[in-house]
N, C-alpha and C positions, 0 to 999 in steps of 0.2 A: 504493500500500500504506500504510494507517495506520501511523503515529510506533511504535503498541503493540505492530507485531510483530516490531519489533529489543528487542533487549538494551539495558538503559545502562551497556554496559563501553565503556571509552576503546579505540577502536582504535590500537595501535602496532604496527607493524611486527616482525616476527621477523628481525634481523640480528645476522651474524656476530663482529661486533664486542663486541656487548651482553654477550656469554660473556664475552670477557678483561675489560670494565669490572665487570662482576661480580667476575671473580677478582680485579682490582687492588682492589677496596673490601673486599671481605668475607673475605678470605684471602691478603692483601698479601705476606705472608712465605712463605706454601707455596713450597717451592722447584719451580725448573727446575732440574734437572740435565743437563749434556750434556756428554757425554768426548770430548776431542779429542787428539792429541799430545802436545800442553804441560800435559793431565793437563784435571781436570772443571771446567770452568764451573755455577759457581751464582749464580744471582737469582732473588729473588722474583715470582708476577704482577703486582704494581705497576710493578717494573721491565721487567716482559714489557711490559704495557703502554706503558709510556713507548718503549719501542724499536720496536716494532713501530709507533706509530702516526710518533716517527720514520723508518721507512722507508717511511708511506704520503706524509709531505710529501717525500722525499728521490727515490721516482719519480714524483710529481707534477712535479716538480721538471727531470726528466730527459724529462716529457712525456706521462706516462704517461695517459691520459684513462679516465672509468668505460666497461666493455664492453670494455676493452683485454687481450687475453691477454698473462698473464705468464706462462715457463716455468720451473719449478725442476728443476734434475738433480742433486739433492742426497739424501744420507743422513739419518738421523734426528739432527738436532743443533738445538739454541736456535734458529740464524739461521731452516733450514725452519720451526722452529714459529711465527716470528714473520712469516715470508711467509703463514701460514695464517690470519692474521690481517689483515695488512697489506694485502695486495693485495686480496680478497674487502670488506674495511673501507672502502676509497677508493671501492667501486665496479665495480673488475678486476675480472677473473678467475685466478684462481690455476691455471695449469696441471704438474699434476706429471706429469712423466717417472720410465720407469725405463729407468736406466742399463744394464740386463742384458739391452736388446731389441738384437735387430740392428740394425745402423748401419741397413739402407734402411727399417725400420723407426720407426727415432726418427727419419730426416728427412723420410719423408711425414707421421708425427704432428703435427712442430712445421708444415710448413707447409700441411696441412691446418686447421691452427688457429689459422693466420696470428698467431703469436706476434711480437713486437715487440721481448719484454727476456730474456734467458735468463741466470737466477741459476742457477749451479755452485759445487759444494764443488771445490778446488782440485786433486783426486788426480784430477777429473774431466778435467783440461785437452787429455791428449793424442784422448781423446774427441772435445769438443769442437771439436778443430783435426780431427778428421777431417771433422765433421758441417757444420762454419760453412763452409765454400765452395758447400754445397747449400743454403744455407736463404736462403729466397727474403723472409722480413719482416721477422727479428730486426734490429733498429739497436744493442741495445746491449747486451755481454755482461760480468755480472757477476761477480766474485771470492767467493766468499763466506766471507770470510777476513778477518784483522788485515791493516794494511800490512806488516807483516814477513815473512809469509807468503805473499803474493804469488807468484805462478811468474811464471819468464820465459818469453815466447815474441816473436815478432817475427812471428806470425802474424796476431794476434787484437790489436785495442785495446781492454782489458781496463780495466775502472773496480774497485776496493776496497768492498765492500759498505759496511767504515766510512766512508770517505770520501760517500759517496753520502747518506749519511742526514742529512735535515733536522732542522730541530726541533722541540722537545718541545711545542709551544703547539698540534699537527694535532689539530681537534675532527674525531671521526667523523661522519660525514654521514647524516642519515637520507632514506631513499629505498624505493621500492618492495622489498616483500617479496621479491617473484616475480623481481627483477634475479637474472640469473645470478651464482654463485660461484666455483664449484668445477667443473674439468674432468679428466675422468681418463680415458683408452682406458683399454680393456677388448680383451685378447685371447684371452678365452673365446669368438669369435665367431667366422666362417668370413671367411676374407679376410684384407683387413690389420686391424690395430685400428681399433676404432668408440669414439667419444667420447662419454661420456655425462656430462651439462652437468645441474648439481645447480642449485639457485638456496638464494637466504638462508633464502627460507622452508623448505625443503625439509633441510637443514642443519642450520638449526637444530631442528626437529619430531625428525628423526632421533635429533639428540644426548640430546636430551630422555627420547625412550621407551628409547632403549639406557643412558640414565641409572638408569633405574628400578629396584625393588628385585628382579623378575622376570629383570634382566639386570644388567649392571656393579656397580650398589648402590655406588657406589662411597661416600665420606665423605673428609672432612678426615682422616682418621687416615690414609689409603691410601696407600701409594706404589706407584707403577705401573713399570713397566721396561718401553717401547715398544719390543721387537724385530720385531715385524711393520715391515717401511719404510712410513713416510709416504707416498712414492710409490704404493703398493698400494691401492686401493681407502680412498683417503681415511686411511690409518692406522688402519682397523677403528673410526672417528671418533673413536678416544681423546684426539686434541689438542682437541678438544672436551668430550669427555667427563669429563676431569678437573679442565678449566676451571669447568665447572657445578659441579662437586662442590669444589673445590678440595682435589683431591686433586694429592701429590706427582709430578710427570711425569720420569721418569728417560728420559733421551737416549742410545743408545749407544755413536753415532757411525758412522764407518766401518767396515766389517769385522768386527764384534765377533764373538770367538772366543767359544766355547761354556766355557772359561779368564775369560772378561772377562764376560762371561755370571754365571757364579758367584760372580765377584768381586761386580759392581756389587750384584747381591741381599740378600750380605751388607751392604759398605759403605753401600748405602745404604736396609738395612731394608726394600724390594722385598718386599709384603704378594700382589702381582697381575703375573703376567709372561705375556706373550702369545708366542707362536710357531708357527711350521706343523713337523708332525711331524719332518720332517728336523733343525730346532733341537735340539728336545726329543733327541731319539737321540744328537747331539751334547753335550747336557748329561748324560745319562746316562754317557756312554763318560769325560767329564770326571768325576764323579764318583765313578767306580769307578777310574780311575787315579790321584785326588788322596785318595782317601778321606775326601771330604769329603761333608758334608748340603744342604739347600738351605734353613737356618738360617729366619730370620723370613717365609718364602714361603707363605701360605696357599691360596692359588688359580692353578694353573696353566691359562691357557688356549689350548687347542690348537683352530688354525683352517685353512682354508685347506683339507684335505681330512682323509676322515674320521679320527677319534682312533682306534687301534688300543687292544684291549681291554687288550692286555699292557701299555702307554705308560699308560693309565690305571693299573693294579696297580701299577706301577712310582712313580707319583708319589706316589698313597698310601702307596706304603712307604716316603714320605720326610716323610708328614705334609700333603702336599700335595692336597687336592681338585680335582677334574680338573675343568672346564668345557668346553663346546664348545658353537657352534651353527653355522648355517645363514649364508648370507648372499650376495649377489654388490654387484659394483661397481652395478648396475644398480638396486638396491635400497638403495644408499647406504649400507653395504652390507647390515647387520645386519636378518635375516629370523626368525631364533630364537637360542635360548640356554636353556643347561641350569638347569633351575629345578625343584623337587619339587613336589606336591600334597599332601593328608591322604592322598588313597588310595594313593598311593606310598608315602609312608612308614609305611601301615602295614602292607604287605608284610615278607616274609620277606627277609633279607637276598641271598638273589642274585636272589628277581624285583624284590625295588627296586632291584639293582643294574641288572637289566638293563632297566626300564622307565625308569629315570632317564638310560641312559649307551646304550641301543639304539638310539635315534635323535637326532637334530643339535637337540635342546631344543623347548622352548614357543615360540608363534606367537606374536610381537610385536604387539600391538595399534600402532598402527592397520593394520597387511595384513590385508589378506584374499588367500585361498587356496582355488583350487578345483582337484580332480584329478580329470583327465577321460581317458576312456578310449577306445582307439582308433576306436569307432562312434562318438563325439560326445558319449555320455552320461557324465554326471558319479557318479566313482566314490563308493560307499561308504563307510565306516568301516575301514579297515583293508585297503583293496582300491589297489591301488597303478597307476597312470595319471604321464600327465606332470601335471604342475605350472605352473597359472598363478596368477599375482600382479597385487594392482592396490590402490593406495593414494597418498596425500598424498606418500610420500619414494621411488614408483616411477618407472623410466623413462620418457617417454610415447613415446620414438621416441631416435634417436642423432644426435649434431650435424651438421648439413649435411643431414640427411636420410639420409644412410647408409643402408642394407639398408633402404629403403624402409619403409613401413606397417606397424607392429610389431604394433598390438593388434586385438584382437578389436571385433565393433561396439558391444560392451559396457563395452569400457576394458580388458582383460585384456593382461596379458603374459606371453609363453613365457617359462618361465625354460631349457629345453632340461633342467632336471633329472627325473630318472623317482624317485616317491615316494609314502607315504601320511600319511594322517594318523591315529594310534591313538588307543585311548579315553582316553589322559590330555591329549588337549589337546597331541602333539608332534608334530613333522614329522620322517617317516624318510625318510631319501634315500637310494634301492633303487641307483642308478644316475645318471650320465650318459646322457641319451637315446643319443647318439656311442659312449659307448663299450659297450654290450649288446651280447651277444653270441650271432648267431642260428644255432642248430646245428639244422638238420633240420628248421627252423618252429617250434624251439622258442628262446624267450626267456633267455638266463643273464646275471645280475648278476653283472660285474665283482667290485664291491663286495662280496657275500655272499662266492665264493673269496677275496678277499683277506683280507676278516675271520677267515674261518676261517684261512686261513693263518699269519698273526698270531699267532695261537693255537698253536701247533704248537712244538716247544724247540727253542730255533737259530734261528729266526727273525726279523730286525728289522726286515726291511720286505718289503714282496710285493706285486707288483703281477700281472694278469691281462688277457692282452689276448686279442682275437682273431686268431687263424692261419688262413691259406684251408687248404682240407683237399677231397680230392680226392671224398669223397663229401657231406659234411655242410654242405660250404659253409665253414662257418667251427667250429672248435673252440676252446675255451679253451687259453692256454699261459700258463704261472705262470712268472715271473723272479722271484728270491729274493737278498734280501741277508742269507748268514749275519749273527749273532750275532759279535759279535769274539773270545769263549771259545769258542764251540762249533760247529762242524760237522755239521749234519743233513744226509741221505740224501737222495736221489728217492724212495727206496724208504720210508723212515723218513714223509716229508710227506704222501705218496697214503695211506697207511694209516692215516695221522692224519685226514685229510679224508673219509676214507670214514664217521666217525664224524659226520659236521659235515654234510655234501654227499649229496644223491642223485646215483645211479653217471652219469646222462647230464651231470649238473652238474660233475663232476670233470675238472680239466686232462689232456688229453692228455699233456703232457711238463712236467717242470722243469727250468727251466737258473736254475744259480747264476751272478751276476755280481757286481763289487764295489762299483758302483753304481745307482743308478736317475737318468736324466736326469731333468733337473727344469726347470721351464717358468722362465721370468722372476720369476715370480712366487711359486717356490719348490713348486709345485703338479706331483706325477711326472707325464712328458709320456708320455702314449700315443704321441700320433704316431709318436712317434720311436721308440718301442718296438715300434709296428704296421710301421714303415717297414723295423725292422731284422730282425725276425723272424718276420713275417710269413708266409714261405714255410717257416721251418723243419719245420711237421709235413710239410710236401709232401716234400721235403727227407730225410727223417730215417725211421729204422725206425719211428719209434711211431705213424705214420698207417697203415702196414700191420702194426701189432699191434692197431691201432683195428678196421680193417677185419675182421679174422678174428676180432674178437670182435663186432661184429655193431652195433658201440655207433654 
């Protein structure tokens, strides 16, 4: 091929490191924030930099070689931000855990992924001492603490994260793009969790377009408050994302209450706070028993599953804009996000509201997205099928080979989500494939009753599952977590829904409980709701009040 048909751009590498060297030079001061016990730790990216690249010479140190998995089972605080750095920068691999899976769980994860170092926050330890007799490659397990803070145990020979870190002179090393990074299971899959292994390049490109003004937009002015965990799907890339931007990255910590929540947004000017809905309802219930605002917060974003329309009314009525989009771990993670158009905004105020805020935002360049429908042909505009994906920051298959041969002979991947694509350029997501619900060969969206439920007074959360039913196969059954002031009916909800819902699309029964089980990941678990109530219309009068009305 002639000289003439490349470019004369200098090829360099896209690595993970390049982010924090950026923030240490062009935004030195932007803080880290991260709340621990002894009250918040702050430093600048410079100083991000300089520790974190002391922890890559300090597991160098201890052996650590590039391709080598490292584990963290830690909260969202400094130290994780600087393994997200660290270990991915030398070469490793950064593997994060989350703490809230079952024990057998998290130990076929680590030694499926023949991890070697396993960095813990310290509340983690009795954890820990459960898990380290089964794990068959870790040699050496981290404190991630001061020396003073140290736990005792006589189990475990435990090293000080400070003590461990070398010094400041570690130049990052440049090496292929394509090396692996970042490893995270994913337990949206059937089985146990499947590992999906990001690389620099892939990483970095992600960080880039979720950077853009279609999505995050973030700037130097921004302060972010990361409550989604780091362990989740990469932290929805923001320890990235606000590296590029040199926006403020607030941390935190352990446990933070929906109390500590409000605080830090005040304290520390919190412009962007991310959560999955359960959060948000908790900031809610804090705010109406402190009577307090959510002060300098301009952008709320709710992820993880879809935003309820009342949670959006509710944030606006605090001055807050609601954001959401799309996303899986699989896709690193971010698929869309809520963004306007001219034609949007020049709608009337509820069809913009409802073409802006009806589905999970605008398609992220670079995916592409096709939805295809049960005969094999690829749906229309507005015609709703599953959903496949394929691009530079997609899965191409899960580590070790897992669930086998994922794509199409085209490059495509199942996302397992059921959805369409409307005329402004968004992606509505109808459904979980898993979780639809088939009554009599006919198709119901979870999703649609839950929305509509949402909607109804007294309602804070609602989920819909399928129940076997003695003609129909399966019938909807709606579980509902009152409002903390108010009390709605069964009778009061169905007659709400009949206004929302066609009559075959309406739950068979509701039952009130006072929570909704929630996966690891903070995402309400059907399973467990399909496991626990499943039989109830079989069960229960309202299958033969079904029956005699013919439905």
């Amino acid at each position: 091929m002639s000289d003439l048909a490349f470019g004369l751009m200098q090829d360099r590498p896209l690595l993970i490191a390049s982010l924090l060297t950026h923030a240490a030079r062009f935004s030195p001061s932007r803080e880290i924030v991260s709340r621990s016990a002894a009250g918040a730790r702050r430093y600048g990216y410079r100083a991000g930099d300089v520790r974190a690249r002391k922890w890559a010479k300090g597991l160098q140190r201890l052996g650590v070689r590039p391709g080598d998995r490292i584990a963290s089972l830690a909260w969202n605080t400094h130290r994780h931000f600087e393994l997200f750095y660290a270990v991915p920068g030398l070469g490793a691999v950064l593997h994060t855990l989350n703490p809230r899976l079952w024990t057998e769980q998290l130990v076929y994860i680590v030694n499926h992924a023949e991890d070697s170092v396993l960095c813990f926050d310290p509340d983690l330890l009795e954890l820990v001492e459960q898990l380290a007799p089964q794990l068959q490659s870790v040699r050496h397990f981290i404190v991630l603490a001061d020396r003073d803070e140290m736990p005792n145990t006589s189990a475990l020979d435990l090293l000080c994260a400070e003590d461990i870190l070398g010094d400041d002179d570690f130049v990052w090393p440049s090496f292929d793009e394509r090396t692996a990074s970042v490893l995270c299971y994913t337990s949206g899959t059937t089985g146990m969790p499947k590992g999906v292994l990001c690389s620099h390049r892939s990483t970095v490109l992600h960080a880039l377009y979720a950077q853009s003004g279609v999505a995050f937009g973030l700037t130097p002015t921004d302060s972010v408050l990361l409550v989604v965990p780091m362990f989740h799907a990469y932290g929805w890339s923001l320890p990235y994302v606000c590296a590029i931007a040199g926006a403020k990255l607030v941390l935190p910590g352990a446990a933070p209450t929906a109390q500590t929540i409000v605080d830090m947004i005040h304290a520390e000017a919190v412009t962007l706070s991310s959560g999955v809905p359960t959060v948000w309802t908790g900031v809610f219930d804090e705010l109406e028993r402190s009577k307090r605002d959510l002060g300098p917060l301009k952008r709320g974003l709710v992820g993880g599953s879809a935003m309820p329309p009342a949670m959006r009314r509710r944030l606006r009525d605090y001055g807050v804009e609601p954001v959401t989009g799309w996303g899986m771990t699989e896709l690193s993670p971010l698929g869309s996000f809520t963004s306007s158009t001219p034609e949007i905004e020049a709608l009337d105020d509820g069809a913009r509201d409802q073409a802006l805020y009806g589905s999970a935002g605008r398609v992220l360049y670079p995916l592409e997205i096709k939805v295809m429908l049960a005969d094999g042909a690829e749906a229309g505009p507005g015609v709703a099928g599953d959903i496949w994906v394929r691009g530079p920051c997609v899965a191409s298959g899960y580590f070790r080979g897992e669930g086998g041969a994922l794509l199409d002979a085209d490059g495509w991947f199942p996302t397992g989500d059921v959805g369409l694509i409307d005329e402004y350029g968004a992606i509505a997501i109808t459904d979980r494939s898993k979780d639809l619900i088939k009554s009599g060969g006919e198709w119901i969206s979870s999703a649609d009753i839950e929305k509509a439920a949402t909607e109804c007074p007294g309602v804070a959360q609602a989920a819909a599952v399928a129940a076997r039913h003695p003609k129909w196969q399966e019938r909807p059954l709606l579980l509902v977590v009152p409002s903390r002031n108010v009390m709605p009916t069964r009778e009061a909800i169905l007659h709400a829904l009949q206004a929302r819902l066609a009559k075959w699309q309406l739950p068979d029964d509701v039952l009130f409980v006072d929570e909704l089980p929630v996966t690891a990941t903070g995402k309400i678990d059907k399973k467990v709701l399909r496991n626990r109530f499943g039989d109830h219309l079989i069960n229960s009068k309202a299958s033969e009040e079904t029956l005699r009305e013919g439905r």
